[in-house]
C-alpha positions as CSV (number, residue, x, y, z in Angstrom):
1,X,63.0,97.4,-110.7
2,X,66.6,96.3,-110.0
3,X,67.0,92.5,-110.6
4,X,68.4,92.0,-107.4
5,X,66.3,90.4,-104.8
6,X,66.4,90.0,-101.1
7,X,64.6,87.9,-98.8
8,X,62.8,87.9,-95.3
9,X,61.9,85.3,-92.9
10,X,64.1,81.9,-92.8
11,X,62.1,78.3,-92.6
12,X,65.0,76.1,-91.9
13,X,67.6,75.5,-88.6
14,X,71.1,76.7,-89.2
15,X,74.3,73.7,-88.7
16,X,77.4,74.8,-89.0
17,X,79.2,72.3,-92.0
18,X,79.1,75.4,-94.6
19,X,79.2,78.9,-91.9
20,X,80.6,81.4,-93.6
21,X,80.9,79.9,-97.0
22,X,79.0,81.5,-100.0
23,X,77.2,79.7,-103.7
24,X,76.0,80.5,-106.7
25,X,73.4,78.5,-107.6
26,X,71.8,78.4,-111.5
27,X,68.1,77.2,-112.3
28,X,68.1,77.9,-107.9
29,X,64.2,79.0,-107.6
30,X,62.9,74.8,-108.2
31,X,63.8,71.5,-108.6
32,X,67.8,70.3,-107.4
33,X,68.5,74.4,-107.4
34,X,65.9,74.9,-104.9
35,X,66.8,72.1,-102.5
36,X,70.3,72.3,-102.8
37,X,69.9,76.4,-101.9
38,X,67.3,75.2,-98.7
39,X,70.1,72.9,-97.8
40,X,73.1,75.3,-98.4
41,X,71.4,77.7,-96.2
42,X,70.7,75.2,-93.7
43,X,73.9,74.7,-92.7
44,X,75.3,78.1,-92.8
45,X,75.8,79.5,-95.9
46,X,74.8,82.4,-98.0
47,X,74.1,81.4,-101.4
48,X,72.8,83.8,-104.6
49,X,70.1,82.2,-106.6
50,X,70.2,82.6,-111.0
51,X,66.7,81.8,-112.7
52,X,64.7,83.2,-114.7
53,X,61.5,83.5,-113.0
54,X,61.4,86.7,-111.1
55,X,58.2,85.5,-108.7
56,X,59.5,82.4,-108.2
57,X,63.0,83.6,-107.1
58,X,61.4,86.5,-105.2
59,X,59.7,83.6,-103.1
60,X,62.8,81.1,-102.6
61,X,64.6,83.9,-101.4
62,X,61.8,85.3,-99.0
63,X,61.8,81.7,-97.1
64,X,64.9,81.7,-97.0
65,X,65.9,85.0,-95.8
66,X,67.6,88.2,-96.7
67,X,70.6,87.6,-94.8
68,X,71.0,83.8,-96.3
69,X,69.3,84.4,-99.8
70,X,69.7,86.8,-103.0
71,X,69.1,86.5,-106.1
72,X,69.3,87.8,-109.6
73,X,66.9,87.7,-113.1
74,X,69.5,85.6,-115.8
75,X,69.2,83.1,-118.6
76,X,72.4,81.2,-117.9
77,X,72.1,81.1,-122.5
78,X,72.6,84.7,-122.6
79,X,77.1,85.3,-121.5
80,X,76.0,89.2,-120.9
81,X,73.4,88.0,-118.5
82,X,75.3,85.8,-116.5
83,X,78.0,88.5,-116.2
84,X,76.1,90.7,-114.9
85,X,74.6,87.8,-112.1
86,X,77.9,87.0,-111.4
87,X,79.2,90.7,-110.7
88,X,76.1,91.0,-108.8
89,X,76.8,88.0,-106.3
90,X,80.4,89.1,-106.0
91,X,79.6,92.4,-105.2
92,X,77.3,90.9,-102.0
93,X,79.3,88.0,-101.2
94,X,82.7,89.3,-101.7
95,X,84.0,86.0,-103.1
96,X,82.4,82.9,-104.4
97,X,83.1,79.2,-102.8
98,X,80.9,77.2,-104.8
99,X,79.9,77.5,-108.3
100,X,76.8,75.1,-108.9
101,X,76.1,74.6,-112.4
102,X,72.3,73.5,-112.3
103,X,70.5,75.2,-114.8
104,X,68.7,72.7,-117.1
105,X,65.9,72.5,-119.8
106,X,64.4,69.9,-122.2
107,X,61.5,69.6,-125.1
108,X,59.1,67.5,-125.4
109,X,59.8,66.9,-129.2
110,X,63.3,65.9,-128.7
111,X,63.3,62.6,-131.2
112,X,66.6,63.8,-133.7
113,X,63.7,63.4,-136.3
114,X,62.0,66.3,-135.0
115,X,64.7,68.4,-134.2
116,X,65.4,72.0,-135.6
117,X,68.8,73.8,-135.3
118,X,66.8,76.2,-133.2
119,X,65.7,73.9,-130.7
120,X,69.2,72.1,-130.8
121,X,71.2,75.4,-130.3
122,X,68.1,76.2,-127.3
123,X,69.4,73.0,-125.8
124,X,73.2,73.4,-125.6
125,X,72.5,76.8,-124.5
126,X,70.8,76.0,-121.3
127,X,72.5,72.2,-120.6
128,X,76.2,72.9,-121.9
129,X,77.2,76.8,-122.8
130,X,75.2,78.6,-119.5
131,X,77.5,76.1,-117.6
132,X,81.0,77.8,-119.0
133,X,79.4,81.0,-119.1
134,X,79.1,80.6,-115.4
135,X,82.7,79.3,-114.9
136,X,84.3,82.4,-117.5
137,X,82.4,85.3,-115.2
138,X,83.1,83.3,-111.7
139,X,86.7,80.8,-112.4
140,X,88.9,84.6,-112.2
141,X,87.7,85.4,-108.5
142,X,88.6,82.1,-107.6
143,X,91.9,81.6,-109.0
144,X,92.7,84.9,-107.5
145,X,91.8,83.6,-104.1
146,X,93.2,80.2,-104.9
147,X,90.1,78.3,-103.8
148,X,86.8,77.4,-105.2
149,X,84.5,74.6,-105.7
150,X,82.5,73.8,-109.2
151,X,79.8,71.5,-108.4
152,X,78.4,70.5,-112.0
153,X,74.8,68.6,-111.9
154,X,74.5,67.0,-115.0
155,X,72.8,63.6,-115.9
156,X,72.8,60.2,-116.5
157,X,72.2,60.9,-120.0
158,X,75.7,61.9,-120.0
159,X,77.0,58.7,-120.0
160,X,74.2,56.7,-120.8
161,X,72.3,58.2,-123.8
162,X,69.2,57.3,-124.8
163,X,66.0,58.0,-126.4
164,X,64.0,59.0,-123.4
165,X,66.5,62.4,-122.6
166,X,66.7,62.8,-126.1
167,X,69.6,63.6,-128.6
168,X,70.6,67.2,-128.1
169,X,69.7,66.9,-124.3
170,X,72.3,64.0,-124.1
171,X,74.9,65.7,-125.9
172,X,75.0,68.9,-124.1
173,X,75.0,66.4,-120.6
174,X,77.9,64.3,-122.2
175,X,79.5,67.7,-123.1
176,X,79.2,69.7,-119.9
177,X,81.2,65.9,-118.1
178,X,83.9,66.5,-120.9
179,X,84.3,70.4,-120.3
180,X,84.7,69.3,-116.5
181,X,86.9,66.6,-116.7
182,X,89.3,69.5,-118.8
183,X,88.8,71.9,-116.3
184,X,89.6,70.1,-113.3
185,X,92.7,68.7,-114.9
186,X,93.5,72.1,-115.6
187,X,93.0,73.2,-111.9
188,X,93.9,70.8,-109.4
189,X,97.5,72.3,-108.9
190,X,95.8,76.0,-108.6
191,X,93.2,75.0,-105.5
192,X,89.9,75.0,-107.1
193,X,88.0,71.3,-107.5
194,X,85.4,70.3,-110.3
195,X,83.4,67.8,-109.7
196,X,80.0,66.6,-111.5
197,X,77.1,65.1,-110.8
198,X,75.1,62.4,-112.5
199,X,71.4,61.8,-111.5
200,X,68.7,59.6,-112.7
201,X,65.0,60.3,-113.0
202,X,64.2,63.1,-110.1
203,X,61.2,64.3,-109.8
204,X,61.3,67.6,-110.6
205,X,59.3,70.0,-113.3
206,X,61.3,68.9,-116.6
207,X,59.8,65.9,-116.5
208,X,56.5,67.5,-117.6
209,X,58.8,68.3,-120.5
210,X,58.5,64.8,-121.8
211,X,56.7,63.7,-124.6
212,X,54.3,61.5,-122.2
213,X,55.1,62.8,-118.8
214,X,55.4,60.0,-116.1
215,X,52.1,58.8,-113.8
216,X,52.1,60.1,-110.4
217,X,52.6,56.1,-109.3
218,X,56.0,56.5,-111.6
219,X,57.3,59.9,-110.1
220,X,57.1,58.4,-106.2
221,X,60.0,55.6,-107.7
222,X,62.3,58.1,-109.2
223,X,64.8,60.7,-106.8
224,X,63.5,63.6,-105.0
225,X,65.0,66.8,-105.4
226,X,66.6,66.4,-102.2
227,X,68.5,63.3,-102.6
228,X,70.4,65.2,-105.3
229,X,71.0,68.3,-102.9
230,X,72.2,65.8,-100.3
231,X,75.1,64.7,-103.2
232,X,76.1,68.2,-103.6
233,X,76.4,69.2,-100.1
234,X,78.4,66.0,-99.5
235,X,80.7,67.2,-102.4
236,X,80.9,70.2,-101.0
237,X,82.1,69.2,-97.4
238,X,84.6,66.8,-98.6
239,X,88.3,68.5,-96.9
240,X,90.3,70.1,-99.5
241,X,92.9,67.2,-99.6
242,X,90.0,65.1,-101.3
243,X,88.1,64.8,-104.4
244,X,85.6,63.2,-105.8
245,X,85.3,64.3,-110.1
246,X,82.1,62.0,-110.5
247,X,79.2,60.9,-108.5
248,X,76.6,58.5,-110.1
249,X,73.6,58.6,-108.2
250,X,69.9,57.0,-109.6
251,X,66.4,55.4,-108.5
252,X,67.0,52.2,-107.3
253,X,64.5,50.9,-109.8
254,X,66.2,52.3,-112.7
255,X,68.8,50.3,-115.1
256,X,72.1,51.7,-115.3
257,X,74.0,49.3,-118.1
């Protein structure tokens, strides 16, 4: 069975902010992925999910549509992998507009005292090197074009570390805002933008990756999925003259000192 998927009836009403534009989406099948795909195709564009959940990706892109959605088996860890996703979109969409590096993962035994160098190297896999694998297989297409957006959804563990995301979570969040902030100093004379992303608690499924998972009573007082999709797209529909690197957005309840 080829790993590329196609989709069938759309759920959601078409705008017109992204027509004709095109993403690639990492960790797309749940969570931010997931809503920030819905939203993509919402308003017009074509976007080409990467997870690693064949069922779950087959379904995303069956709501969304086979003229709106494909997708493609990867673990964003693997450089071979992502290669051959990112040949795969290209070869459907023709070019890439935005690159959004969403793919994340944690462990619930994530205290630096319980750390192995497997689980650490697992971490900055997913959180920090799927993130420049993405940009080395896509970044050519769009320098060649001499346009492009990379949307970068990190966290506020990136600039606020702590115990509760955990050491090598942290770092790999605080790394993928450093490898950004190079890039788009790099770019911004060459017409691509870089911008990244810093949510709070959302309520999404790597929070059942914690070592006590939140109540029910907490989740409803952190972000939804959709607040976070709602940052990207706004990113995203910025004009080209403008640019915004870093976006902070959190739960109104939580501290941000």
């Amino acid at each position: 069975m080829s790993n590329l998927t196609t989709g069938c009836n759309k759920d959601v009403m078409a705008s017109n902010q992204l027509a004709g534009k095109t993403a690639f989406i990492t960790g797309g099948s749940s969570g931010i992925g997931w809503a920030t795909a819905r939203l993509f195709a919402a308003e017009g564009a074509r976007v080409f999910l990467v997870g690693r959940d064949r069922d779950k990706l087959a379904r995303a892109c069956a709501q969304l549509g086979a003229d709106s959605c494909r997708s493609h088996v990867a673990d964003v860890g693997d450089p071979a992998q992502v290669q051959r996703a990112a040949q795969a979109a290209l070869d459907w969409l023709g070019h890439v507009d935005f690159l959004i590096n969403n793919a994340g993962t944690n462990i619930p035994n994530r205290a630096v005292v319980e750390l192995t160098p497997e689980a650490w190297d697992a971490l900055l896999r997913t959180n920090l090197h799927g993130a420049f694998y993405c940009i080395y297989a896509l970044l050519p297409s769009m320098l060649k074009r001499g346009s492009g957006y990379i949307i970068n959804v990190s966290s506020i563990a990136g600039k606020r570390a702590s115990p509760l995301g955990g050491a090598a979570y942290s770092a790999a969040k605080a790394g993928l805002a450093a490898l950004a902030t190079c890039l788009a100093a790099e770019l911004q004379e060459r017409g691509i933008r870089v911008a990244t992303i810093f949510p709070g608690e959302v309520d999404t499924p790597i929070l059942d990756l914690r070592p006590r998972p939140p109540t029910p009573e907490q989740r409803q007082r952190v972000l939804r999925p959709e607040d976070v999709a709602r940052a990207v797209l706004f990113l995203a529909t910025l004009p080209p003259h403008a640019s915004a690197p870093e976006l902070i957005l959190k739960p109104t309840t939580q501290t941000y000192i």
